[in-house]
N, C-alpha and C positions, 0 to 999 in steps of 0.2 A: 472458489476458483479451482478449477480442476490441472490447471497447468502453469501451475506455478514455477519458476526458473531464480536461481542469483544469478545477477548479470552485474559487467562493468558500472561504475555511476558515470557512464558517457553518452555523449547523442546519439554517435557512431551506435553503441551496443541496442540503445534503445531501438534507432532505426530496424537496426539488424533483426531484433526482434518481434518488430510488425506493431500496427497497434488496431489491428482489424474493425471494428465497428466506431470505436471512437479510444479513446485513453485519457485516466486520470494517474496524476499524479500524488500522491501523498507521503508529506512533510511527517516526522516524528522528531520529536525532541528528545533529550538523554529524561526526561522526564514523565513522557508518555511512554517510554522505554523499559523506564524503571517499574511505571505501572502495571503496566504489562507483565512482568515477572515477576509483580507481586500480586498477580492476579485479576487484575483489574483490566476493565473491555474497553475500548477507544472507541468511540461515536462520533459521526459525524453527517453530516448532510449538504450537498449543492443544490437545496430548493428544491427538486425533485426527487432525488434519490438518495436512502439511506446507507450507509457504510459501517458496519461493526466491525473491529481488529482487536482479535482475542490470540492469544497464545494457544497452541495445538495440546 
């Protein structure tokens, strides 16, 4: 993602933001959280498309 933003957790901000081609949302648990900062990569997929979420 090249343009990445923290925004409000509202519709309002979402809207404000746009969701140009299409927009997914995704959920994290304090547990997928945790993993994340201990190193570990978050994967997922919607049938077609894959998602990795790693720490920078």
């Amino acid at each position: 993602m090249d343009n990445v933003k923290i925004i409000e957790n509202t519709e309002q901000a979402k809207k404000e933001y746009g969701y140009m081609w299409g927009a997914d949302t995704f959920y994290l648990t304090r547990e997928m959280i945790e993993a994340l900062l201990n190193g570990k990569c978050i994967a997922g997929d919607n049938g077609e498309y894959v998602t990795f979420i790693e720490m920078e």
